[in-house]
DRENPA-3360 file (N, C-alpha, C; in nm, 2 decimals, always signed):
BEGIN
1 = XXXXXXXX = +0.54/+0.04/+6.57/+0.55/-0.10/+6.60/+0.48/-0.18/+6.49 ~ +0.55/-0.28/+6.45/+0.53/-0.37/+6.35/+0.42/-0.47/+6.37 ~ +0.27/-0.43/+6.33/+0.14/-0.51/+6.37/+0.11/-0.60/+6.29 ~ +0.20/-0.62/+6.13/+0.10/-0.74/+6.02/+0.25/-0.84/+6.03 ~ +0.32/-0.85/+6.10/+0.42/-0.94/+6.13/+0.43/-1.01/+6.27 ~ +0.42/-1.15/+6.26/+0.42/-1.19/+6.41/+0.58/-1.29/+6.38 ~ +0.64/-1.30/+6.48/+0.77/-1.35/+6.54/+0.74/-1.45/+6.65 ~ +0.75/-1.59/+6.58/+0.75/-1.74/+6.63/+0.91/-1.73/+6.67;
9 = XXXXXXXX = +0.91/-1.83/+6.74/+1.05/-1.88/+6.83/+0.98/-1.99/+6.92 ~ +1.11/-2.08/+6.92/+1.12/-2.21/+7.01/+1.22/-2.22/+7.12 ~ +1.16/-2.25/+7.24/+1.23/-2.29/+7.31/+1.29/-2.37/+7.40 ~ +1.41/-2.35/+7.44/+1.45/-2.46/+7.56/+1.55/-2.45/+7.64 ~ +1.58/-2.41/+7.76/+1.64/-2.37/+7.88/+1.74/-2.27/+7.73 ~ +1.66/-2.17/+7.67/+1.76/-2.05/+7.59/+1.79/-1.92/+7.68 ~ +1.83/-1.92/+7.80/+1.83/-1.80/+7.90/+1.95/-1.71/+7.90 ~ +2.06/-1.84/+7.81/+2.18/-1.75/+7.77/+2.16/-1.62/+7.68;
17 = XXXXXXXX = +2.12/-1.64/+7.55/+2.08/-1.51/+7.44/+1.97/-1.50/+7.48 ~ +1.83/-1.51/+7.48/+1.70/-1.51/+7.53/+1.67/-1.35/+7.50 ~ +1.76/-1.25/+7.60/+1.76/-1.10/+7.64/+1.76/-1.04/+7.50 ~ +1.87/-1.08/+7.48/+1.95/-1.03/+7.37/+1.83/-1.05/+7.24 ~ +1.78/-1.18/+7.23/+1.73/-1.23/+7.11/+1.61/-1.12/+7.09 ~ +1.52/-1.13/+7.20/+1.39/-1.06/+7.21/+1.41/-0.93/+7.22 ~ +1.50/-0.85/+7.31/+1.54/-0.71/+7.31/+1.53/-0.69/+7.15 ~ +1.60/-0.72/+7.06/+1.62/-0.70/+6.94/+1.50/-0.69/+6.82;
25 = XXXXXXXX = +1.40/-0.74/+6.92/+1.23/-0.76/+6.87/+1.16/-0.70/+6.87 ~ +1.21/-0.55/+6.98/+1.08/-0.45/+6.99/+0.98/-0.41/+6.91 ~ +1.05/-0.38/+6.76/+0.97/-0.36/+6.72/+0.83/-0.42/+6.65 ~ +0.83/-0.53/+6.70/+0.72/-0.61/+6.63/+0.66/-0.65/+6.77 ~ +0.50/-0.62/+6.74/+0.40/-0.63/+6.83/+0.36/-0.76/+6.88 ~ +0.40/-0.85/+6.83/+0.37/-1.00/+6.84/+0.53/-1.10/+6.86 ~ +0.53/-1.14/+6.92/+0.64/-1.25/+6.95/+0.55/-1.41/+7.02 ~ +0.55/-1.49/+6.96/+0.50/-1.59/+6.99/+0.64/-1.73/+7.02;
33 = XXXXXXXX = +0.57/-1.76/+7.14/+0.69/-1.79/+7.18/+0.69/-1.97/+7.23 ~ +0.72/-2.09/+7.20/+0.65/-2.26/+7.22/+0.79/-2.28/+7.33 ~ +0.76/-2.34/+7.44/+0.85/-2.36/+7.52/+0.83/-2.53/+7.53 ~ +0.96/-2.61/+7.54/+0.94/-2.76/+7.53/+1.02/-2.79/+7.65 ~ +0.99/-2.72/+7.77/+1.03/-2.82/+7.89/+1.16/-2.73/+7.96 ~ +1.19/-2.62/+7.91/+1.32/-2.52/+8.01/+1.29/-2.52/+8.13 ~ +1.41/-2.55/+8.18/+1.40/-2.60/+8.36/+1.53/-2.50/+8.40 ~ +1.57/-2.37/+8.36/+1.63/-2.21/+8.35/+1.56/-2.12/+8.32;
41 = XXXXXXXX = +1.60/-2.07/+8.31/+1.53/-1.89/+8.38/+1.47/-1.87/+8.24 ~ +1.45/-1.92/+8.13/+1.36/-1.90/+8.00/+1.24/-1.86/+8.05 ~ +1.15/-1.88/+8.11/+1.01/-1.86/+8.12/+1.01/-1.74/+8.16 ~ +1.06/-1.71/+8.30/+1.08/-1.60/+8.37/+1.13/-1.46/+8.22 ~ +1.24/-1.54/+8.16/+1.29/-1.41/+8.06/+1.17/-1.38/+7.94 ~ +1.11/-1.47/+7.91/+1.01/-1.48/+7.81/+0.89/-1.35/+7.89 ~ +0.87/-1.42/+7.98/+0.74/-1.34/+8.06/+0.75/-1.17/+8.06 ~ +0.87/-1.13/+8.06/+0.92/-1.03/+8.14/+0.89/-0.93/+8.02;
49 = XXXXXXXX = +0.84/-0.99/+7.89/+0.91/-0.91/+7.79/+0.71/-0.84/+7.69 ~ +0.66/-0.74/+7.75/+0.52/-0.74/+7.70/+0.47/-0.77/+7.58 ~ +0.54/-0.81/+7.47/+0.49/-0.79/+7.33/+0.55/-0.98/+7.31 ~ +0.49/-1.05/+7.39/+0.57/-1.18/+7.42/+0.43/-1.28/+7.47 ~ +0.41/-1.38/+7.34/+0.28/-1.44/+7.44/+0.35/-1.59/+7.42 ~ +0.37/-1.67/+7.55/+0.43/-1.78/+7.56/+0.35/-1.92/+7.64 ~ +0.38/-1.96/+7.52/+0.28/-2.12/+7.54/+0.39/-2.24/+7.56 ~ +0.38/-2.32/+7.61/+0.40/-2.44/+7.64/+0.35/-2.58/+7.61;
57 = XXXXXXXX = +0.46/-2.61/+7.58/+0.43/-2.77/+7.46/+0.58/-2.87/+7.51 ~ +0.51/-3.00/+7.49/+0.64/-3.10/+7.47/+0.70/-3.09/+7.38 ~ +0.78/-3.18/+7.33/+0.88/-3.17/+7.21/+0.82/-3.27/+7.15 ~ +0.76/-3.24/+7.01/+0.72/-3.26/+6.90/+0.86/-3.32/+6.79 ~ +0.95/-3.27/+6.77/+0.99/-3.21/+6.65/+1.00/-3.08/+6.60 ~ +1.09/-3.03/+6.53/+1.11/-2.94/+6.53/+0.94/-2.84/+6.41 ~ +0.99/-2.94/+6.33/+0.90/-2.88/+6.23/+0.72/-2.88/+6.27 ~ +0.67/-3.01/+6.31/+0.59/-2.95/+6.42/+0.57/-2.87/+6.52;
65 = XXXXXXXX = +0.67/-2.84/+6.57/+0.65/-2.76/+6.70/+0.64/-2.62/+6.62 ~ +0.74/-2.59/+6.51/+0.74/-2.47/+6.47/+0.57/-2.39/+6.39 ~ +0.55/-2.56/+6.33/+0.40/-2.50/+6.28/+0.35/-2.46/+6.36 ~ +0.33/-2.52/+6.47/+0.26/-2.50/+6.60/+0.27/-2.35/+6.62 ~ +0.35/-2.26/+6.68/+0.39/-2.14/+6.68/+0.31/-2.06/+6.60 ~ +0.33/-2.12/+6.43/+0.26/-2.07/+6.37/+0.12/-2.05/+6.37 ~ +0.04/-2.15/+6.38/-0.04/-2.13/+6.43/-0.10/-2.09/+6.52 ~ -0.02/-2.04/+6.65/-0.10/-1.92/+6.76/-0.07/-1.77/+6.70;
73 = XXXXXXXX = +0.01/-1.74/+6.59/+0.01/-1.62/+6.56/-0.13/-1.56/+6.55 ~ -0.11/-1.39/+6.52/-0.22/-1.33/+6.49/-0.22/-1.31/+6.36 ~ -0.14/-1.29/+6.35/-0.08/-1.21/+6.17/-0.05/-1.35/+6.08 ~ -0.07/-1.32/+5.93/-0.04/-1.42/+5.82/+0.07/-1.41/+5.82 ~ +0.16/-1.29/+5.84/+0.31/-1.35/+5.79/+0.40/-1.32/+5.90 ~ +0.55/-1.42/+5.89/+0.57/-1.46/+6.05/+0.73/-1.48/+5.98 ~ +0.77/-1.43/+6.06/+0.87/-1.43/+6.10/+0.96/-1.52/+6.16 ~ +1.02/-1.60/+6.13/+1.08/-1.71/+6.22/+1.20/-1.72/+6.26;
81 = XXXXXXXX = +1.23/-1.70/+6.44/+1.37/-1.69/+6.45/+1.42/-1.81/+6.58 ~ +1.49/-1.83/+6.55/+1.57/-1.90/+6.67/+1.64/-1.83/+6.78 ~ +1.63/-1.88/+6.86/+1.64/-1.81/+7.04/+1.76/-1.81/+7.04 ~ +1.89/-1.85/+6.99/+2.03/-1.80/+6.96/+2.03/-1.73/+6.89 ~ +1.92/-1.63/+6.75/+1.95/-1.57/+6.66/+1.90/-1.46/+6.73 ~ +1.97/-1.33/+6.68/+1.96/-1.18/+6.69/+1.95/-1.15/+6.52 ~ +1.80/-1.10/+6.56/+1.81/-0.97/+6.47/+1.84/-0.83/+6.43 ~ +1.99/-0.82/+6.34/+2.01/-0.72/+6.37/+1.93/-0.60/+6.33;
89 = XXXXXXXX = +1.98/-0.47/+6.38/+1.91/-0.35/+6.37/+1.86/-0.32/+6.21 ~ +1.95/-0.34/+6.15/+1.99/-0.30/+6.01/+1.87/-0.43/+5.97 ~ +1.88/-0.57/+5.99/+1.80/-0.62/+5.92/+1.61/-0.62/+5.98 ~ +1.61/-0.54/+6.11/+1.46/-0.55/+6.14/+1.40/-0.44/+6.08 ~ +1.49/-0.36/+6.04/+1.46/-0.21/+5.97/+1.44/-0.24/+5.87 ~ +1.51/-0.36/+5.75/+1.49/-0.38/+5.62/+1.32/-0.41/+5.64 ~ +1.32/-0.56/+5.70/+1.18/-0.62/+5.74/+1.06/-0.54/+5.75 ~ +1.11/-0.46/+5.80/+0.96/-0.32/+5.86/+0.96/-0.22/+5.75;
97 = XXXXXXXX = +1.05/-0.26/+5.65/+1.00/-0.12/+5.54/+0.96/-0.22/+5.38 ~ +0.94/-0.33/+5.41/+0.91/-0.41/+5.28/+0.77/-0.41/+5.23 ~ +0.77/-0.41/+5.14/+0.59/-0.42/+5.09/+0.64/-0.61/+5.07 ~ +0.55/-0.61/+5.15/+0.56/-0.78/+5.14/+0.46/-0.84/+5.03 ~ +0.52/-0.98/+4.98/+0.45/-0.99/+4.83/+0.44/-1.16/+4.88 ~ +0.31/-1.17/+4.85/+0.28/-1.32/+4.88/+0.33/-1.43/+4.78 ~ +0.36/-1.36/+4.69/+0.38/-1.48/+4.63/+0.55/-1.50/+4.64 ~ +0.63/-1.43/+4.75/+0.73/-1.45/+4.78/+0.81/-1.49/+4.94;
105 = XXXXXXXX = +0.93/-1.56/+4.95/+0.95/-1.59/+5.09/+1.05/-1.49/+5.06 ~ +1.10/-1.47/+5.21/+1.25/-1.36/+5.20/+1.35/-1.48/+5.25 ~ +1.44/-1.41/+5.25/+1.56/-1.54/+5.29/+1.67/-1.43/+5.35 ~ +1.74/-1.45/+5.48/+1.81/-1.40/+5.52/+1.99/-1.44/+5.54 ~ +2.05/-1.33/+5.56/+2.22/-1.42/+5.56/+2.24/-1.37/+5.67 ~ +2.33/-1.53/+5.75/+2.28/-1.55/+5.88/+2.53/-1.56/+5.87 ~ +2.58/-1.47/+6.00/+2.69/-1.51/+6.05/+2.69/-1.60/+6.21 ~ +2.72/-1.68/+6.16/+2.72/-1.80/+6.27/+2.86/-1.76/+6.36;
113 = XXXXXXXX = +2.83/-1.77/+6.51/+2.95/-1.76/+6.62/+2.99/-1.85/+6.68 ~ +3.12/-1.90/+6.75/+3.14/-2.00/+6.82/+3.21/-1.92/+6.94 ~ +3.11/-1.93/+7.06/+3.17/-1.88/+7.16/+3.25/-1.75/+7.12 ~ +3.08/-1.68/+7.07/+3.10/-1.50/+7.03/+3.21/-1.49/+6.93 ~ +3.29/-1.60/+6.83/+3.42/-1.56/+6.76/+3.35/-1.64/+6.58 ~ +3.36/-1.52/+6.56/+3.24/-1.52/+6.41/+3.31/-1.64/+6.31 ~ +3.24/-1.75/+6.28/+3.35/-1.86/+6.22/+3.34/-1.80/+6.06 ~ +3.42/-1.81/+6.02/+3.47/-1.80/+5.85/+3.44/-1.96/+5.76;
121 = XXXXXXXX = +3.44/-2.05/+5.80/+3.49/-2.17/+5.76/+3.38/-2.28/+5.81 ~ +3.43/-2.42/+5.76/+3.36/-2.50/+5.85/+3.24/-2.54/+5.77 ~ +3.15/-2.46/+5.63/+3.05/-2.46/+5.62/+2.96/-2.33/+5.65 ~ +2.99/-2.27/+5.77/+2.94/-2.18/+5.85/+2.91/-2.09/+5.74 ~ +3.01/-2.01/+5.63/+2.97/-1.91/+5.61/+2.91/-1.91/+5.49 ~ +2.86/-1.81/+5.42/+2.76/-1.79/+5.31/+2.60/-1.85/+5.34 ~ +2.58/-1.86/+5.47/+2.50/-1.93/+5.55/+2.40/-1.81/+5.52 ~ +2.26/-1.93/+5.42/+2.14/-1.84/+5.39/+2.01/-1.92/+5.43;
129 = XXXXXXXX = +1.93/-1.83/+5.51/+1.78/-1.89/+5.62/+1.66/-1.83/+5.52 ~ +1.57/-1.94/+5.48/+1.44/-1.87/+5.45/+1.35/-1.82/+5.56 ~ +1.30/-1.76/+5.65/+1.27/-1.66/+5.76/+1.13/-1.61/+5.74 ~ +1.11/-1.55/+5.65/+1.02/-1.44/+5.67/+0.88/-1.50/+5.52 ~ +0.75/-1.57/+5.59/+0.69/-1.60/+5.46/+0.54/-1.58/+5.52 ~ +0.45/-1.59/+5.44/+0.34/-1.59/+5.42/+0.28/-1.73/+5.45 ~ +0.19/-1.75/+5.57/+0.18/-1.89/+5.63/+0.00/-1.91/+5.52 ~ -0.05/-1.85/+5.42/-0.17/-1.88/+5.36/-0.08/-1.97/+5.21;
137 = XXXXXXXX = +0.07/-1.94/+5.24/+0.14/-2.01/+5.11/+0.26/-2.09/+5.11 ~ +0.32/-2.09/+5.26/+0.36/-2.16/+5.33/+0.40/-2.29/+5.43 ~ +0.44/-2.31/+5.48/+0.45/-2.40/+5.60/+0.58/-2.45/+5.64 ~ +0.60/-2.49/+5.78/+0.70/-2.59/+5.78/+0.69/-2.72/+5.73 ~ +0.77/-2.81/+5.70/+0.76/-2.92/+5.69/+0.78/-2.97/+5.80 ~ +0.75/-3.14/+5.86/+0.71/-3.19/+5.93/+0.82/-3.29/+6.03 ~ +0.95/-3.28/+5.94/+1.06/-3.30/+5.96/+1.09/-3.29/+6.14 ~ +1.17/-3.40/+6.17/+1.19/-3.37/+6.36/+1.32/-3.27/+6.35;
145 = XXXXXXXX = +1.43/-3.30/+6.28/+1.49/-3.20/+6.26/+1.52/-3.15/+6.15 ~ +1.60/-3.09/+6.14/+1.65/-2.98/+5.98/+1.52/-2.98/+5.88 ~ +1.44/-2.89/+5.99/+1.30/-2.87/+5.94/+1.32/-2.79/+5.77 ~ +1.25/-2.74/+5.72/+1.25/-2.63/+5.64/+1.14/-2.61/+5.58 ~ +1.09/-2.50/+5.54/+1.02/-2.43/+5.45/+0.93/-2.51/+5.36 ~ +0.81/-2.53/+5.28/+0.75/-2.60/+5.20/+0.71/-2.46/+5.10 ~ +0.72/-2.49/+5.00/+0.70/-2.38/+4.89/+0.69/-2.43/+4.73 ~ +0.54/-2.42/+4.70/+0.51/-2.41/+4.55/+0.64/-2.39/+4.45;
153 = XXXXXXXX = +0.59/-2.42/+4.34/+0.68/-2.37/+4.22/+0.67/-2.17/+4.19 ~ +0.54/-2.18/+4.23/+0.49/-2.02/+4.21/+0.58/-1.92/+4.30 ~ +0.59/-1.93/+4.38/+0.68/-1.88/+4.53/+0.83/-1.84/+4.49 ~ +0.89/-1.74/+4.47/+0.98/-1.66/+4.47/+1.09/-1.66/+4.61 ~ +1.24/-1.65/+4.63/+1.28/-1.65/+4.73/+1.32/-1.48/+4.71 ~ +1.33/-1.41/+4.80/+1.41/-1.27/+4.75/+1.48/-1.28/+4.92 ~ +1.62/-1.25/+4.89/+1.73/-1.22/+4.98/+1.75/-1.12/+5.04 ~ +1.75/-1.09/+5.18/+1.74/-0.94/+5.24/+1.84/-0.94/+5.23;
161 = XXXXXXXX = +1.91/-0.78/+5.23/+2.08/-0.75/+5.28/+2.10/-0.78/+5.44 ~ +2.03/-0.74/+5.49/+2.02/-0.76/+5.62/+2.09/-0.87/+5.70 ~ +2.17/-0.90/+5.84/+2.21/-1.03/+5.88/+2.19/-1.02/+5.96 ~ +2.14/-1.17/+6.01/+2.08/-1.21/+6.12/+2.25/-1.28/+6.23 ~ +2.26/-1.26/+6.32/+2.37/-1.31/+6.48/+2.36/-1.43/+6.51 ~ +2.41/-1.53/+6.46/+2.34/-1.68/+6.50/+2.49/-1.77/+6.66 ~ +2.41/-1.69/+6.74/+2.55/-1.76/+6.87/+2.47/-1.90/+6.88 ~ +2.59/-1.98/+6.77/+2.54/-2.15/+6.77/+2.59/-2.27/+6.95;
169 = XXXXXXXX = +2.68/-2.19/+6.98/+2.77/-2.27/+7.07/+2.88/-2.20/+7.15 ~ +2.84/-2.18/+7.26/+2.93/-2.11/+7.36/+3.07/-2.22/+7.42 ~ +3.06/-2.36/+7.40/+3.16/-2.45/+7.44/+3.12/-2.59/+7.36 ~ +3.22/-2.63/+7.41/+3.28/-2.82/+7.36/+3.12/-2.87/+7.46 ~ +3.09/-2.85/+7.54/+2.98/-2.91/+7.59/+2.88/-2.93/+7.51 ~ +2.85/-2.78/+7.48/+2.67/-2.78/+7.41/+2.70/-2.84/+7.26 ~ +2.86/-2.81/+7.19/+2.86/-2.91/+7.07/+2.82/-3.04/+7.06 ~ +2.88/-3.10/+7.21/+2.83/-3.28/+7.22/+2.68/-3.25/+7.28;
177 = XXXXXXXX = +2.65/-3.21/+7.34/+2.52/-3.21/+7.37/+2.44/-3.22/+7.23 ~ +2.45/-3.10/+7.16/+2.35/-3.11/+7.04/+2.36/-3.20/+6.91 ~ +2.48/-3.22/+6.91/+2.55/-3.37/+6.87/+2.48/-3.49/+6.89 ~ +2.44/-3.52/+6.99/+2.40/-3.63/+7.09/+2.27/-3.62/+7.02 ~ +2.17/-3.50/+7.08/+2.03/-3.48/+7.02/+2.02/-3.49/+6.89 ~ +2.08/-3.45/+6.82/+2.04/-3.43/+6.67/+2.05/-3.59/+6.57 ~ +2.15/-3.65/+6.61/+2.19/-3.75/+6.59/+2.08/-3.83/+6.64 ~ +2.03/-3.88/+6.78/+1.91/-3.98/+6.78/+1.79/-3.96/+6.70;
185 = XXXXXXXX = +1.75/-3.81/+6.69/+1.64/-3.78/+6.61/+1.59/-3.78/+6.50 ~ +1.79/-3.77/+6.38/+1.77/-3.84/+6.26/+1.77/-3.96/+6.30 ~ +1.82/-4.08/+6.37/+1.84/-4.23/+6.38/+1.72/-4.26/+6.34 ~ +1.61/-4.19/+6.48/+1.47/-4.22/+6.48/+1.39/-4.20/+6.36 ~ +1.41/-4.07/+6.31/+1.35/-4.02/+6.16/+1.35/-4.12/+6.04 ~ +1.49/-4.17/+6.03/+1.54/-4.24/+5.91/+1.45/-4.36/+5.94 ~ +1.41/-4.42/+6.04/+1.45/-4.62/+6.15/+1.30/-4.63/+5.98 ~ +1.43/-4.72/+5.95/+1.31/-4.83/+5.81/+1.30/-4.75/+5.70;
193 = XXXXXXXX = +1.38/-4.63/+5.66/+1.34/-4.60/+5.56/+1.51/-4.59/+5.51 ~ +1.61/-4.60/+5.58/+1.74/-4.58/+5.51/+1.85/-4.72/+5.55 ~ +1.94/-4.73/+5.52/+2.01/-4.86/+5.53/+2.16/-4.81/+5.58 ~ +2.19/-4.87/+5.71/+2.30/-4.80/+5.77/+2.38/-4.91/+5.80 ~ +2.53/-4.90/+5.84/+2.64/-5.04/+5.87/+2.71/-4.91/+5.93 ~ +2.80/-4.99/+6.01/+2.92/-4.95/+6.06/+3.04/-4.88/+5.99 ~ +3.04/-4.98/+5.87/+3.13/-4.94/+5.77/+3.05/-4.78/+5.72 ~ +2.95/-4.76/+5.66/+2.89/-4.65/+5.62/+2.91/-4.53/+5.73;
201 = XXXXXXXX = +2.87/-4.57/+5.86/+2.94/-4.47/+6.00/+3.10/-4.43/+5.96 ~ +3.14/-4.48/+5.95/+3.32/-4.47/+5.94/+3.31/-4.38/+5.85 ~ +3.30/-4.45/+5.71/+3.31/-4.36/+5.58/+3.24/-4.17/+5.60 ~ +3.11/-4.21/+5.64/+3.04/-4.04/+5.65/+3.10/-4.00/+5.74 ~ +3.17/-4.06/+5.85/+3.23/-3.99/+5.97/+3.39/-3.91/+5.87 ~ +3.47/-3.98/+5.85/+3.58/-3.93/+5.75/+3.56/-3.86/+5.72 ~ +3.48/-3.86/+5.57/+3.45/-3.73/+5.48/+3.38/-3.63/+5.51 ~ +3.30/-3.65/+5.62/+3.26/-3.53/+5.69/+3.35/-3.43/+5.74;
209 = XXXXXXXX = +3.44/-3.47/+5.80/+3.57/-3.44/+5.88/+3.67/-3.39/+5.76 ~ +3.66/-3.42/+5.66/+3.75/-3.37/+5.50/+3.69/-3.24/+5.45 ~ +3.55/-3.25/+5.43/+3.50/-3.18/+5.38/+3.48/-3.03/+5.46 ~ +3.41/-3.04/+5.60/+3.43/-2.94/+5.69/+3.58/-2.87/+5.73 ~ +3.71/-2.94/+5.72/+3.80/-2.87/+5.75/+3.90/-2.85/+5.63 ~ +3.91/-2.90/+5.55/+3.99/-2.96/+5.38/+3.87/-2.83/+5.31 ~ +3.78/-2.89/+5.26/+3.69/-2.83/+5.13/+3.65/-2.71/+5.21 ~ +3.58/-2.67/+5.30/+3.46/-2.58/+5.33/+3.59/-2.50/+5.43;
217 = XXXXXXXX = +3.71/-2.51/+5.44/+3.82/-2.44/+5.55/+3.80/-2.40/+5.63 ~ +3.78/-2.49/+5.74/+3.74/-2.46/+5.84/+3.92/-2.48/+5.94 ~ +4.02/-2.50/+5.85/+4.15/-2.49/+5.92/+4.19/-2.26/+5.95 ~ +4.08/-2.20/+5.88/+4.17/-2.09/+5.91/+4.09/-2.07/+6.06 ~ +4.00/-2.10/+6.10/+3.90/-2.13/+6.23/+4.01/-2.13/+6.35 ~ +4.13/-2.17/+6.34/+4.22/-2.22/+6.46/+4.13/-2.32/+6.54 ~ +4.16/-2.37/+6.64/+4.13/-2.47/+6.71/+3.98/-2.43/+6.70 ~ +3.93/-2.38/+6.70/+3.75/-2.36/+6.63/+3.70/-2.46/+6.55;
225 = XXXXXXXX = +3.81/-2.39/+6.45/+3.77/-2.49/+6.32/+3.80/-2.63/+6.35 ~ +3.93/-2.71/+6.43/+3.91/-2.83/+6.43/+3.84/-2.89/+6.53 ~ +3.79/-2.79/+6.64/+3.68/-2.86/+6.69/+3.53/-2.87/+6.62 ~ +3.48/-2.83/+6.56/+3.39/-2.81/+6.46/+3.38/-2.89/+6.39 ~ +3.50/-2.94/+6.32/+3.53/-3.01/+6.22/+3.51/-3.22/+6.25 ~ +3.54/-3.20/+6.38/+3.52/-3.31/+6.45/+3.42/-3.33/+6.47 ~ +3.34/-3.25/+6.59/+3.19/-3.25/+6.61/+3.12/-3.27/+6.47 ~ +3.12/-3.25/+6.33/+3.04/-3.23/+6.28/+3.06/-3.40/+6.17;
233 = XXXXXXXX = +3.22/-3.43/+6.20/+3.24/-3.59/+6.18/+3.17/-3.68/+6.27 ~ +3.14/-3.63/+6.43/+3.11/-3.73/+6.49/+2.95/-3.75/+6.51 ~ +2.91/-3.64/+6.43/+2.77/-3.63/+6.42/+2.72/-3.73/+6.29 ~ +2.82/-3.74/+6.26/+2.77/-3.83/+6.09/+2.80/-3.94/+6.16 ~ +2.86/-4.01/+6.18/+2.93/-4.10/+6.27/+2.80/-4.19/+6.34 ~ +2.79/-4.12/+6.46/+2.71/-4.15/+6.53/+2.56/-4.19/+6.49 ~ +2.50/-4.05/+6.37/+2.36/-4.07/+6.34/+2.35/-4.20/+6.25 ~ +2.45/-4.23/+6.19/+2.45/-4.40/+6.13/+2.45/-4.50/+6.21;
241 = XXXXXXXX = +2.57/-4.50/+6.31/+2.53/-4.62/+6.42/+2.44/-4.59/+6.49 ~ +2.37/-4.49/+6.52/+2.24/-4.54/+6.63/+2.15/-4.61/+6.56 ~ +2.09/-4.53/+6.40/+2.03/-4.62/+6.30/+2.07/-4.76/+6.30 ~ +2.19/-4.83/+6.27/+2.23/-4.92/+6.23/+2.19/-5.01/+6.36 ~ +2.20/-4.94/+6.49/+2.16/-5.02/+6.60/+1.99/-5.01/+6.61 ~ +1.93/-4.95/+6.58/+1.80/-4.92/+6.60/+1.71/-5.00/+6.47 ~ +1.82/-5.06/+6.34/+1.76/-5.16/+6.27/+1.80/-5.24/+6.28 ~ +1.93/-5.30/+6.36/+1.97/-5.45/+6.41/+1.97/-5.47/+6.55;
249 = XXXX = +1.88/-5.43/+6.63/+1.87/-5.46/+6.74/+1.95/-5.60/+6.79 ~ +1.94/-5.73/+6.73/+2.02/-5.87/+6.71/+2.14/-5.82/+6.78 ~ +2.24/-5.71/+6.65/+2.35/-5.70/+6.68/+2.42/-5.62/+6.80 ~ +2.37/-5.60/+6.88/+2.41/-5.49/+7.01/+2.44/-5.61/+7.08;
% end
């Protein structure tokens, strides 16, 4: 069992993969686990699992909450996965035989699923996660969402072969759901520092919608792909008008 690696994860009513995610964990002695308010069987699945120490926090932000994590670890270098990701066998086995080098992050290639059906298109694929770093050289950034990594010029990325299982969205539900979330949080993030109109909503809403199913082919997806393609228009869409409403209050 893997003792100089600790495994952060965030959560929130994740009880769908949860099993799956953590099963896939054994081998590492430490799993640290920030829960932000799951009102489903998350706690109960977290608890159940011995090599699992699980704390409880509001919702911060993403990138805060994740430092957070990191800082209950035991171990300097940490592992970071998301409660829809599985690690596979092949890539926890790479992880556990690395002579780890501080002056480097690892980065993993991640296949994204929609409702268990592996997308090709959309963006989705060639999908590469920085994961695995040294928190004495490190950090998350502070970002509420599309946190990411902070790293020197000195700092090296090296690519595992390994892939990580990313089940993003089992239905059209949880797409608008996280749609919905993601969107107010940039609104909020941006409010006073970016300049938004209606007109600008439209425009990013279109070429989002061009780009995801035209450029990035998300048409060989079948109805996947054009729901995707939508969702990820209506995310552009929306995160401008809430801004635009959140700096023109007047105009509502």
């Amino acid at each position: 069992m893997a003792n100089n690696i600790s495994v952060t994860i965030l959560t929130k009513n994740s009880a769908a993969c949860l099993v799956e995610c953590l099963s896939a964990l054994d081998a590492f002695a430490e799993v640290v686990i920030i829960d932000n308010g799951s009102t489903d069987e998350t706690i109960a699945i977290a608890s159940g699992f011995k090599n699992v120490n699980l704390y409880e926090h509001s919702f911060t932000g993403f990138g805060p909450l994740k430092n957070l994590a990191v800082d209950h670890a035991s171990n300097d270098w940490i592992l970071s996965v998301d409660s829809d990701e599985i690690v596979t066998p092949e890539l926890a086995s790479e992880i556990l035989s690395l002579n780890l080098d501080c002056n480097r992050l690892y980065a993993m290639k991640r296949d994204n699923y929609y409702h268990r059906k592996l997308i090709r298109g959309c963006g989705w694929q060639n999908d590469s996660v920085q994961r695995l770093f040294n928190r004495k050289s490190s950090r998350f950034d502070d970002k509420l969402i599309h946190e990411g990594l902070q790293m020197n010029e000195s700092l090296k990325t090296e690519t595992l072969q390994g892939r990580l299982k990313h089940y993003t969205y089992d239905n059209a539900s949880q797409l608008v759901q996280k749609m919905q979330h993601y969107s107010t949080l940039w609104a909020e993030e941006h409010h006073g520092k970016k300049k938004a109109s209606p007109l600008k909503a439209v425009l990013y809403g279109f070429f989002t919608f061009l780009k995801s199913y035209v450029l990035k082919s998300g048409w060989i997806d079948g109805y996947q792909g054009v729901l995707i393609s939508i969702s990820n228009a209506n995310g552009a869409f929306y995160k401008y008008i809430k801004l635009y409403e959140s700096d023109s209050p007047d105009s509502l």
